[in-house]
N, C-alpha and C positions, 0 to 999 in steps of 0.2 A: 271763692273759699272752697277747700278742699271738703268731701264727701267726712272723711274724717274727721277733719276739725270742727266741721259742724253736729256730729254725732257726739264729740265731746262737750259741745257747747249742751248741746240739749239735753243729755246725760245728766251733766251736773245741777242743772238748772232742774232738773224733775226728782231731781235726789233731794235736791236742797228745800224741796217743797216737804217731800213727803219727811222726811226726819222732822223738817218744823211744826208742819202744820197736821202727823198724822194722815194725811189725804189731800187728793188734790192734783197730787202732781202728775199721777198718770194718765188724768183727763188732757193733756199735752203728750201726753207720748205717742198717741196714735196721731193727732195732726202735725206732728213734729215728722213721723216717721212718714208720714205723705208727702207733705209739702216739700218738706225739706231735703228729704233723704229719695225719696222715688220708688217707696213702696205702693202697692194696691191698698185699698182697704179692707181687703180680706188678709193677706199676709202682713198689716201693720196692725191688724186687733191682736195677728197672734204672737209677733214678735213683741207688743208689749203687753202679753202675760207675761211674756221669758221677762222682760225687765221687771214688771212690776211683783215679781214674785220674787227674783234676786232682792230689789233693793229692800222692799219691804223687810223679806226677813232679817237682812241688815240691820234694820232701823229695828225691827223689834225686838234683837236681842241689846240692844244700846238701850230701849225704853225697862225691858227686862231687868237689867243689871242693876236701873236703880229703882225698881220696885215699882213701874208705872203700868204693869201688866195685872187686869183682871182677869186669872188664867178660868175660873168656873165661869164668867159669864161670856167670858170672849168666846170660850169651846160652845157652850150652848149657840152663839148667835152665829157663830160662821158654820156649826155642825148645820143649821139650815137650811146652810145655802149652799151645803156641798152638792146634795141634788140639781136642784133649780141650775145653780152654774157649770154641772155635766151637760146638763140636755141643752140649754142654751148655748152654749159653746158648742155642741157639734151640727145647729140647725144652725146658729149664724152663717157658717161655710157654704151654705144655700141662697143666701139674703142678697139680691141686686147691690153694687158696690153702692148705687145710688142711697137705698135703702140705709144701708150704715150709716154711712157719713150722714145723713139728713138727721138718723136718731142718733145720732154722737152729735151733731151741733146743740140739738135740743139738751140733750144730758149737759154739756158743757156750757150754757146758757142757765140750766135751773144748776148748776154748783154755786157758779157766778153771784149769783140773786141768792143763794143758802147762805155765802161767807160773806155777802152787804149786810144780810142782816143785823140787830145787835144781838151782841152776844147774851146767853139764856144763863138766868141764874145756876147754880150747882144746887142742886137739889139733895135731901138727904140718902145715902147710898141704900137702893133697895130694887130688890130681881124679880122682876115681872115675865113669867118663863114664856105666855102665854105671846104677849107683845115680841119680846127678845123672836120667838121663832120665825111670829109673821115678817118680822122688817128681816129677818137673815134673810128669807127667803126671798125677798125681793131683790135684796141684794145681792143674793147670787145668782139671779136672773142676769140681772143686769150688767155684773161681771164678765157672766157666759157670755153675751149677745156683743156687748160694746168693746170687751177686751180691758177695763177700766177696773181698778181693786174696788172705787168704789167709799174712801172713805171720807169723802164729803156729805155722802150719807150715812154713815154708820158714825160718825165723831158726832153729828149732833143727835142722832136716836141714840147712840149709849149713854148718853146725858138728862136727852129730856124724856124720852123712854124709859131707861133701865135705870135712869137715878145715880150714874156713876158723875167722879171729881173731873173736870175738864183732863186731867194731866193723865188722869187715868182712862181715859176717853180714847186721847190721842194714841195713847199705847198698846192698848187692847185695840183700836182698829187697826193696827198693824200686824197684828193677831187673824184677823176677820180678813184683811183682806189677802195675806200669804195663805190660808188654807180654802180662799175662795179663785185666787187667782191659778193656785196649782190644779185643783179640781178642772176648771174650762180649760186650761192645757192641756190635760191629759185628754181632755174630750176630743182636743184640734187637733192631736199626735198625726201626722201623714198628711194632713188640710190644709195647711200653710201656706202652699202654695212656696214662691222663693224666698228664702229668708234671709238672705245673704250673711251671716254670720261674722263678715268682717265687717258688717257696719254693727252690727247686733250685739257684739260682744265689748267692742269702745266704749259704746253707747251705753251698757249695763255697767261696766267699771266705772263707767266718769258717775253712772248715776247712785254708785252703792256710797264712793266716797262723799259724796253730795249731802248722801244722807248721815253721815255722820256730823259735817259741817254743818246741819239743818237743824241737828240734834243740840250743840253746841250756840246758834245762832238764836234759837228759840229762846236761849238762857237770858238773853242780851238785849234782844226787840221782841215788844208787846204782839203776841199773835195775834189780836185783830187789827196791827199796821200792817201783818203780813198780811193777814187772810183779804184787806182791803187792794192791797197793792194787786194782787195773784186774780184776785177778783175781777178786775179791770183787764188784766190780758186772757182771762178765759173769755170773756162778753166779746174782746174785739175776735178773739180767735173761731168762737160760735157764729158771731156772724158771717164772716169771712165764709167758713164751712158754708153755709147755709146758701147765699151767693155762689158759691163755686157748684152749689145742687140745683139749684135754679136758673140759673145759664147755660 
């Protein structure tokens, strides 16, 4: 199978996550863009901020349009992690390739075990500024360093943290993770190392339209048959990582 046609395969499939499920999908873009495609894993962290910052905002102006955006508490929670995901984006470019991948399997292992969960009641809407900073800030830690938006963590903290409606959860981390994912770009700006751009750029198209399909698909199937299904290929995919660092 052609280089291409599997950068569209994996495009659409991380679009189609992040439009449904809010997050998720770009915990796959970086073992996508390894395995599959023959990036390093320092120049596949940063080629998927490039996506995970296109598609997101995609998807966040689709959640936007029909009112699923908390624009004050999403600006508080990703304005924390604009720090955190500058300086961690431009130490990762230092970090043994081993080093990554070993903490991207573990990240992609605890998403896994987040979406088996059951789902957390919807609590009544109320902004805890204090909370909302701390978890940004981890979160854009963890943006910077892994190259991942990140919203497998921030869809259940804006819920069970900050008291927001699931739907509006989903919307606003799409908020959280475009203004955390651009910030560790701008950090890796010349870091990259080769980025090959003809695979990079398929691969972001198949994944923006994904996300509208994802957006549309969400209407249709219950997000926790998604979050379950998605769940099961992150665990085989964490493992697998995990194996390939230990051999």
């Amino acid at each position: 199978m052609s280089v291409l046609i599997l950068a569209l395969i994996a495009g659409a499939v991380i679009g189609l996550a992040l439009g449904a499920l809010g997050g998720g999908g770009s915990v796959l873009a970086v073992p996508a863009l390894i395995y599959l495609l023959g990036f390093s894993p320092a120049s596949a962290t940063t080629a998927s901020l490039i996506i995970v910052t296109a598609t997101s905002a995609t998807a966040l102006y689709a959640h936007a349009r029909d009112g699923n955006v908390a624009w004050k508490v999403g600006t508080l929670f990703a304005a924390a992690g604009i720090v955190p995901a500058f300086l961690a984006g431009a130490a990762a470019g230092y970090l043994p390739a081993a080093v990554l991948t070993g903490a991207f399997s573990v990240v992609a292992a605890l998403a896994a075990l987040r979406m088996l969960r059951p789902a957390m009641s919807e609590p009544p809407e109320r902004v805890r500024p204090v909370k909302a900073v701390g978890t940004g800030v981890g979160l854009g830690a963890v943006t910077g360093f892994l190259g991942v938006g990140g919203g497998f963590l921030a869809v259940p903290a804006l819920v069970g943290v900050l008291g927001l409606r699931m739907k509006q959860a989903v919307g606003t981390s799409l908020l959280v993770i475009t203004v955390n994912s651009l910030a560790a770009l701008t950090a890796r700006t010349g870091t990259g190392g080769d980025l090959r751009w003809e695979v990079i750029a398929p691969f972001t198209g198949a994944a923006i339209l994904g996300a509208w399909d994802g957006k549309r698909l969400a209407s249709k199937i219950t997000g926790q048959a998604l979050q379950r299904v998605f769940a099961f290929v992150l665990l085989a995919v964490a493992a697998l990582m995990l194996i390939d660092v230990i051999l």
